[in-house]
C-alpha positions in Angstrom: 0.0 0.0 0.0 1.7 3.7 -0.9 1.0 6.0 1.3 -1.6 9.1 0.4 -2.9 6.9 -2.5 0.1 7.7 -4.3 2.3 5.2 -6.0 6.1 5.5 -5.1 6.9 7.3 -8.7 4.0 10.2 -8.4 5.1 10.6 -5.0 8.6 11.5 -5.7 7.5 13.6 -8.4 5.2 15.7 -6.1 8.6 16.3 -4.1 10.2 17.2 -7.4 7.7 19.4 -8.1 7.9 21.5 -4.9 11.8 21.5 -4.6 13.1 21.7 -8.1 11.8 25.1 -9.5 13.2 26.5 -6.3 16.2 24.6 -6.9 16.5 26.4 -10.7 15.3 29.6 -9.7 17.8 30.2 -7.0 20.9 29.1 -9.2 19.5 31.3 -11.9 20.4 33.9 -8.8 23.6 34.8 -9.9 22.8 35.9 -13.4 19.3 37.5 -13.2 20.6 40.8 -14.4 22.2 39.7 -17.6 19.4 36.9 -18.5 15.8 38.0 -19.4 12.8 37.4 -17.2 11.2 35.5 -20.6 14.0 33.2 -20.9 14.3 32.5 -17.1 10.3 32.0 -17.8 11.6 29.3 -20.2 13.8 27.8 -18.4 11.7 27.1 -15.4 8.7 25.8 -18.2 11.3 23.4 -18.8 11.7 21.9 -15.4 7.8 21.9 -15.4 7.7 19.6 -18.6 10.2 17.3 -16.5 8.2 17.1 -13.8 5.2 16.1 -15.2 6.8 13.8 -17.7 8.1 11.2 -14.5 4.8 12.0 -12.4 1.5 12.9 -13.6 -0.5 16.2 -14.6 -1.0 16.8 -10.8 2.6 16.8 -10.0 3.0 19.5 -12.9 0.8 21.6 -11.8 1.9 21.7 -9.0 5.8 23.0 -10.2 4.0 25.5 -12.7 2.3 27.0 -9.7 6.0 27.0 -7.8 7.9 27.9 -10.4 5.8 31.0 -10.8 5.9 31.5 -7.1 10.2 31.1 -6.9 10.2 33.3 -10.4 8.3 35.9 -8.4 10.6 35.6 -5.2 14.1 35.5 -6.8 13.9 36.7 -10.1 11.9 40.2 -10.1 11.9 43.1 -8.0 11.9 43.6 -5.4 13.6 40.8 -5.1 13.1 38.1 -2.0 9.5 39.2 -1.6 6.2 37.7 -3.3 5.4 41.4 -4.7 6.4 42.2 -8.3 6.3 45.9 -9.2 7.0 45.9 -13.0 3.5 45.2 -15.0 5.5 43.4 -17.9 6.6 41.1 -14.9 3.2 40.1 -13.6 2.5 39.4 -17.5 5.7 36.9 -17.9 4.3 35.4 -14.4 1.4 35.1 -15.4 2.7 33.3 -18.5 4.3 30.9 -16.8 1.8 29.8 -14.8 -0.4 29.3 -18.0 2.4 27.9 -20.2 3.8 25.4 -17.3 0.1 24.3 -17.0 -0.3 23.5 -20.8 3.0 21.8 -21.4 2.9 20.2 -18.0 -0.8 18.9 -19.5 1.1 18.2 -22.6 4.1 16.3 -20.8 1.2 14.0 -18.9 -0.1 12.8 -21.8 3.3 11.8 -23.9 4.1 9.9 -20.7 0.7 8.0 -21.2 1.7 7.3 -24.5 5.3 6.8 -23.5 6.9 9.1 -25.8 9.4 11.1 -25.7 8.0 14.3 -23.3 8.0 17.7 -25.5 10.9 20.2 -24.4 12.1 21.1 -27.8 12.4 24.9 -27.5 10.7 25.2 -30.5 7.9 23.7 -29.5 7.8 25.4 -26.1 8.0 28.7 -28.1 4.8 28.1 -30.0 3.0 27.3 -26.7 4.1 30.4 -25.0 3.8 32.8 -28.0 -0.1 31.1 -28.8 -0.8 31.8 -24.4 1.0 35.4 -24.8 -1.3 36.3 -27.7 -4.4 34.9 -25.9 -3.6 37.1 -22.9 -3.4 40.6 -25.2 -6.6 39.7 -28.0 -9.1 41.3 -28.1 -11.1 38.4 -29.9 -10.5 34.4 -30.2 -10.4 35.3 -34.0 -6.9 36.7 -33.9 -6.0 34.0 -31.8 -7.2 31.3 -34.2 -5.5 32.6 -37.2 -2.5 32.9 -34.7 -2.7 29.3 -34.6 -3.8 29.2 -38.4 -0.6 29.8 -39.0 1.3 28.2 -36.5 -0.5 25.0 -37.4 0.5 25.3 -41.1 4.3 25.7 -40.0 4.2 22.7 -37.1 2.4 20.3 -39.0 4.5 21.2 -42.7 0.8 22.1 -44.5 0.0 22.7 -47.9 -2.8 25.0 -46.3 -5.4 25.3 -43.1 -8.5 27.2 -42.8 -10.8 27.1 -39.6 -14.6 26.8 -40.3 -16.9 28.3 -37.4 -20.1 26.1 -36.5 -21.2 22.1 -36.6 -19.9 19.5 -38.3 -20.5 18.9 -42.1 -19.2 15.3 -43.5 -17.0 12.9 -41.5 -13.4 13.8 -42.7 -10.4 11.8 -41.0 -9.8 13.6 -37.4 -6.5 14.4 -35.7 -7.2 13.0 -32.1 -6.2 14.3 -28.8 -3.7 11.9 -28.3 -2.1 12.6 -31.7 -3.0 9.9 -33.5 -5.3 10.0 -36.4 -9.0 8.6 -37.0 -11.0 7.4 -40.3 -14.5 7.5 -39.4 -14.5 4.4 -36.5 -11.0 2.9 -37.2 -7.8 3.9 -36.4 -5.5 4.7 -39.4 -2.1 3.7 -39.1 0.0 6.7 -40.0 3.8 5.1 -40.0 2.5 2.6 -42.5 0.6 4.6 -44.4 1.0 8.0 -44.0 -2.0 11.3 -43.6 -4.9 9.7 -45.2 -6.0 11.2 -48.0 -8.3 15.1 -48.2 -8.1 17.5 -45.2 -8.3 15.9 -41.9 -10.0 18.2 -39.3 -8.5 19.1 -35.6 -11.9 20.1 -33.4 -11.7 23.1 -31.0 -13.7 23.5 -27.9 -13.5 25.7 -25.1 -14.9 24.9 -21.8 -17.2 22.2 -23.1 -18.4 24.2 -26.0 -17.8 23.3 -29.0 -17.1 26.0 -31.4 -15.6 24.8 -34.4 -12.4 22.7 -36.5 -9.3 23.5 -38.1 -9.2 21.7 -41.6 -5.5 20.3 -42.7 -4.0 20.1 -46.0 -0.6 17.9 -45.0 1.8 17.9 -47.8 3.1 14.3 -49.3 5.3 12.7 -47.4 6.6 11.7 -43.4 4.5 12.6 -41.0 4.9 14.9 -38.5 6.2 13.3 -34.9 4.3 12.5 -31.7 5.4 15.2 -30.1 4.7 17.7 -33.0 1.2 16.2 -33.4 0.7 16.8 -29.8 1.6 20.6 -29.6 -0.7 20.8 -32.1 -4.0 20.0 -30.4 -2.9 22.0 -27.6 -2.4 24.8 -29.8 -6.2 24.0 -30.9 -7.2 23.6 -27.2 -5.7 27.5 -27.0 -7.7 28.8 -29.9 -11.1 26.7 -27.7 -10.2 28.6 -25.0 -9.6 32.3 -26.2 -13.0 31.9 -28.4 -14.4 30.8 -24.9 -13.0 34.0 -23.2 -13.2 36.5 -25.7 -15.5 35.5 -28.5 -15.1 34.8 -31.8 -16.8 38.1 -34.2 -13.8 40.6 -33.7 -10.2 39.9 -35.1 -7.6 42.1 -34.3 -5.5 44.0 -36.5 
Protein backbone atom coordinates (compact mmCIF):
# COMPACT_ATOMS: atom_id res chain seq x y z
CA UNK A 1 0.00 0.00 0.00
CA UNK A 2 1.66 3.65 -0.89
CA UNK A 3 1.03 6.02 1.28
CA UNK A 4 -1.55 9.15 0.40
CA UNK A 5 -2.92 6.95 -2.46
CA UNK A 6 0.08 7.72 -4.28
CA UNK A 7 2.32 5.17 -5.98
CA UNK A 8 6.10 5.54 -5.11
CA UNK A 9 6.92 7.34 -8.72
CA UNK A 10 4.02 10.21 -8.40
CA UNK A 11 5.06 10.65 -4.99
CA UNK A 12 8.61 11.54 -5.73
CA UNK A 13 7.51 13.58 -8.41
CA UNK A 14 5.19 15.74 -6.08
CA UNK A 15 8.64 16.28 -4.06
CA UNK A 16 10.15 17.22 -7.41
CA UNK A 17 7.67 19.36 -8.12
CA UNK A 18 7.93 21.48 -4.88
CA UNK A 19 11.80 21.45 -4.57
CA UNK A 20 13.09 21.74 -8.08
CA UNK A 21 11.80 25.10 -9.50
CA UNK A 22 13.17 26.51 -6.34
CA UNK A 23 16.24 24.56 -6.91
CA UNK A 24 16.54 26.35 -10.67
CA UNK A 25 15.29 29.55 -9.69
CA UNK A 26 17.78 30.17 -7.03
CA UNK A 27 20.91 29.11 -9.23
CA UNK A 28 19.54 31.32 -11.86
CA UNK A 29 20.44 33.90 -8.81
CA UNK A 30 23.60 34.78 -9.93
CA UNK A 31 22.84 35.95 -13.45
CA UNK A 32 19.34 37.48 -13.18
CA UNK A 33 20.57 40.83 -14.40
CA UNK A 34 22.21 39.66 -17.63
CA UNK A 35 19.45 36.91 -18.49
CA UNK A 36 15.75 38.03 -19.38
CA UNK A 37 12.79 37.36 -17.23
CA UNK A 38 11.18 35.54 -20.56
CA UNK A 39 14.03 33.25 -20.90
CA UNK A 40 14.31 32.49 -17.12
CA UNK A 41 10.34 32.02 -17.83
CA UNK A 42 11.63 29.31 -20.16
CA UNK A 43 13.78 27.75 -18.43
CA UNK A 44 11.73 27.07 -15.44
CA UNK A 45 8.68 25.81 -18.22
CA UNK A 46 11.28 23.35 -18.81
CA UNK A 47 11.72 21.93 -15.37
CA UNK A 48 7.76 21.86 -15.36
CA UNK A 49 7.67 19.62 -18.61
CA UNK A 50 10.25 17.31 -16.53
CA UNK A 51 8.20 17.06 -13.82
CA UNK A 52 5.24 16.06 -15.22
CA UNK A 53 6.76 13.77 -17.69
CA UNK A 54 8.12 11.16 -14.47
CA UNK A 55 4.79 12.04 -12.43
CA UNK A 56 1.53 12.95 -13.62
CA UNK A 57 -0.50 16.23 -14.63
CA UNK A 58 -1.00 16.81 -10.81
CA UNK A 59 2.59 16.82 -9.99
CA UNK A 60 2.97 19.48 -12.92
CA UNK A 61 0.85 21.59 -11.78
CA UNK A 62 1.87 21.66 -8.99
CA UNK A 63 5.79 23.04 -10.17
CA UNK A 64 4.01 25.49 -12.66
CA UNK A 65 2.27 27.01 -9.70
CA UNK A 66 6.04 27.01 -7.75
CA UNK A 67 7.89 27.89 -10.41
CA UNK A 68 5.75 30.95 -10.78
CA UNK A 69 5.86 31.50 -7.05
CA UNK A 70 10.16 31.10 -6.94
CA UNK A 71 10.16 33.27 -10.38
CA UNK A 72 8.27 35.88 -8.36
CA UNK A 73 10.58 35.59 -5.24
CA UNK A 74 14.08 35.46 -6.76
CA UNK A 75 13.86 36.74 -10.06
CA UNK A 76 11.86 40.22 -10.11
CA UNK A 77 11.85 43.10 -8.04
CA UNK A 78 11.90 43.60 -5.38
CA UNK A 79 13.59 40.77 -5.06
CA UNK A 80 13.07 38.08 -1.98
CA UNK A 81 9.50 39.19 -1.62
CA UNK A 82 6.19 37.74 -3.26
CA UNK A 83 5.39 41.39 -4.75
CA UNK A 84 6.43 42.20 -8.30
CA UNK A 85 6.31 45.86 -9.20
CA UNK A 86 7.00 45.93 -13.05
CA UNK A 87 3.46 45.22 -14.96
CA UNK A 88 5.52 43.44 -17.90
CA UNK A 89 6.62 41.09 -14.87
CA UNK A 90 3.17 40.09 -13.62
CA UNK A 91 2.54 39.40 -17.54
CA UNK A 92 5.71 36.90 -17.91
CA UNK A 93 4.33 35.37 -14.39
CA UNK A 94 1.41 35.12 -15.39
CA UNK A 95 2.67 33.32 -18.48
CA UNK A 96 4.35 30.89 -16.85
CA UNK A 97 1.77 29.80 -14.84
CA UNK A 98 -0.44 29.31 -18.02
CA UNK A 99 2.45 27.94 -20.23
CA UNK A 100 3.76 25.43 -17.30
CA UNK A 101 0.11 24.25 -16.98
CA UNK A 102 -0.29 23.49 -20.82
CA UNK A 103 3.01 21.76 -21.36
CA UNK A 104 2.87 20.17 -18.04
CA UNK A 105 -0.82 18.87 -19.53
CA UNK A 106 1.13 18.19 -22.57
CA UNK A 107 4.07 16.31 -20.81
CA UNK A 108 1.24 14.05 -18.86
CA UNK A 109 -0.10 12.76 -21.82
CA UNK A 110 3.33 11.75 -23.89
CA UNK A 111 4.09 9.94 -20.74
CA UNK A 112 0.68 8.00 -21.19
CA UNK A 113 1.74 7.34 -24.51
CA UNK A 114 5.32 6.80 -23.54
CA UNK A 115 6.90 9.09 -25.84
CA UNK A 116 9.38 11.09 -25.68
CA UNK A 117 7.98 14.29 -23.34
CA UNK A 118 8.04 17.73 -25.46
CA UNK A 119 10.90 20.17 -24.40
CA UNK A 120 12.14 21.13 -27.75
CA UNK A 121 12.39 24.93 -27.52
CA UNK A 122 10.66 25.19 -30.53
CA UNK A 123 7.89 23.67 -29.51
CA UNK A 124 7.79 25.42 -26.11
CA UNK A 125 8.03 28.71 -28.11
CA UNK A 126 4.84 28.09 -30.04
CA UNK A 127 2.99 27.30 -26.67
CA UNK A 128 4.14 30.37 -25.01
CA UNK A 129 3.81 32.84 -28.03
CA UNK A 130 -0.08 31.13 -28.82
CA UNK A 131 -0.83 31.81 -24.40
CA UNK A 132 0.98 35.45 -24.80
CA UNK A 133 -1.34 36.25 -27.75
CA UNK A 134 -4.42 34.85 -25.87
CA UNK A 135 -3.58 37.13 -22.92
CA UNK A 136 -3.37 40.59 -25.17
CA UNK A 137 -6.57 39.72 -28.03
CA UNK A 138 -9.06 41.32 -28.10
CA UNK A 139 -11.10 38.41 -29.87
CA UNK A 140 -10.50 34.41 -30.17
CA UNK A 141 -10.42 35.27 -34.01
CA UNK A 142 -6.93 36.70 -33.90
CA UNK A 143 -5.99 33.95 -31.78
CA UNK A 144 -7.22 31.33 -34.21
CA UNK A 145 -5.48 32.63 -37.17
CA UNK A 146 -2.51 32.89 -34.74
CA UNK A 147 -2.70 29.30 -34.60
CA UNK A 148 -3.76 29.17 -38.39
CA UNK A 149 -0.62 29.75 -39.02
CA UNK A 150 1.29 28.15 -36.53
CA UNK A 151 -0.48 24.98 -37.42
CA UNK A 152 0.53 25.30 -41.12
CA UNK A 153 4.34 25.72 -39.98
CA UNK A 154 4.18 22.74 -37.06
CA UNK A 155 2.39 20.27 -39.01
CA UNK A 156 4.46 21.24 -42.72
CA UNK A 157 0.80 22.07 -44.48
CA UNK A 158 0.03 22.71 -47.92
CA UNK A 159 -2.78 25.01 -46.32
CA UNK A 160 -5.41 25.30 -43.14
CA UNK A 161 -8.46 27.17 -42.79
CA UNK A 162 -10.83 27.14 -39.60
CA UNK A 163 -14.58 26.76 -40.32
CA UNK A 164 -16.91 28.32 -37.42
CA UNK A 165 -20.12 26.11 -36.46
CA UNK A 166 -21.24 22.09 -36.65
CA UNK A 167 -19.90 19.53 -38.29
CA UNK A 168 -20.50 18.88 -42.12
CA UNK A 169 -19.19 15.30 -43.54
CA UNK A 170 -17.01 12.94 -41.52
CA UNK A 171 -13.43 13.78 -42.75
CA UNK A 172 -10.36 11.80 -41.02
CA UNK A 173 -9.79 13.62 -37.40
CA UNK A 174 -6.54 14.39 -35.67
CA UNK A 175 -7.23 13.01 -32.12
CA UNK A 176 -6.16 14.30 -28.81
CA UNK A 177 -3.71 11.87 -28.27
CA UNK A 178 -2.14 12.61 -31.71
CA UNK A 179 -2.97 9.90 -33.51
CA UNK A 180 -5.30 10.04 -36.37
CA UNK A 181 -8.97 8.56 -37.05
CA UNK A 182 -11.02 7.38 -40.31
CA UNK A 183 -14.46 7.45 -39.37
CA UNK A 184 -14.54 4.42 -36.49
CA UNK A 185 -11.01 2.86 -37.19
CA UNK A 186 -7.81 3.90 -36.40
CA UNK A 187 -5.47 4.73 -39.35
CA UNK A 188 -2.10 3.67 -39.13
CA UNK A 189 -0.04 6.67 -39.97
CA UNK A 190 3.84 5.09 -40.03
CA UNK A 191 2.52 2.63 -42.52
CA UNK A 192 0.60 4.64 -44.43
CA UNK A 193 0.95 8.02 -44.03
CA UNK A 194 -1.96 11.27 -43.58
CA UNK A 195 -4.93 9.65 -45.17
CA UNK A 196 -5.99 11.20 -48.01
CA UNK A 197 -8.26 15.05 -48.21
CA UNK A 198 -8.09 17.51 -45.21
CA UNK A 199 -8.32 15.89 -41.94
CA UNK A 200 -9.97 18.20 -39.27
CA UNK A 201 -8.50 19.09 -35.55
CA UNK A 202 -11.90 20.05 -33.41
CA UNK A 203 -11.71 23.10 -31.01
CA UNK A 204 -13.69 23.48 -27.90
CA UNK A 205 -13.53 25.74 -25.07
CA UNK A 206 -14.88 24.86 -21.81
CA UNK A 207 -17.15 22.20 -23.13
CA UNK A 208 -18.35 24.19 -25.99
CA UNK A 209 -17.79 23.33 -29.00
CA UNK A 210 -17.12 26.04 -31.43
CA UNK A 211 -15.60 24.76 -34.40
CA UNK A 212 -12.44 22.75 -36.54
CA UNK A 213 -9.29 23.49 -38.06
CA UNK A 214 -9.18 21.68 -41.57
CA UNK A 215 -5.50 20.28 -42.66
CA UNK A 216 -4.00 20.09 -46.02
CA UNK A 217 -0.58 17.87 -45.01
CA UNK A 218 1.80 17.89 -47.78
CA UNK A 219 3.09 14.34 -49.34
CA UNK A 220 5.25 12.67 -47.43
CA UNK A 221 6.58 11.66 -43.42
CA UNK A 222 4.51 12.64 -41.00
CA UNK A 223 4.88 14.90 -38.49
CA UNK A 224 6.18 13.28 -34.87
CA UNK A 225 4.28 12.55 -31.72
CA UNK A 226 5.38 15.22 -30.13
CA UNK A 227 4.72 17.71 -33.01
CA UNK A 228 1.16 16.18 -33.44
CA UNK A 229 0.71 16.83 -29.76
CA UNK A 230 1.56 20.62 -29.59
CA UNK A 231 -0.65 20.80 -32.13
CA UNK A 232 -4.01 20.03 -30.39
CA UNK A 233 -2.88 22.05 -27.56
CA UNK A 234 -2.35 24.82 -29.76
CA UNK A 235 -6.22 24.02 -30.88
CA UNK A 236 -7.20 23.59 -27.19
CA UNK A 237 -5.70 27.47 -26.96
CA UNK A 238 -7.65 28.83 -29.88
CA UNK A 239 -11.14 26.68 -27.68
CA UNK A 240 -10.18 28.64 -24.97
CA UNK A 241 -9.64 32.26 -26.20
CA UNK A 242 -13.03 31.94 -28.35
CA UNK A 243 -14.37 30.84 -24.87
CA UNK A 244 -13.04 33.98 -23.15
CA UNK A 245 -13.17 36.52 -25.73
CA UNK A 246 -15.45 35.48 -28.50
CA UNK A 247 -15.08 34.85 -31.84
CA UNK A 248 -16.81 38.08 -34.24
CA UNK A 249 -13.79 40.65 -33.73
CA UNK A 250 -10.22 39.86 -35.10
CA UNK A 251 -7.60 42.07 -34.34
CA UNK A 252 -5.54 43.97 -36.47
Amino acid sequence: MTGYGYPPRDRIALLAALASPFLVALALVPFRTDLSNTNAALVLVVVVVAVAAVGSWTAGALAALSAAAWFDFFLTRPYQRFTITDPADVETAMLLLIVGLAVSQLAARARRLKVITVTDAEYLSRVHDTAALAQVATSGAAVVDHVRHELVELLRLRGCRFEYGTLLGQPPRLEQDGGVSVGHRRWDLVRAGWPAGEIELRVSGAGRYYGRFLLDPLPGPVPSLPARLVAVTLAGQAGAALDTAGPMVKDG
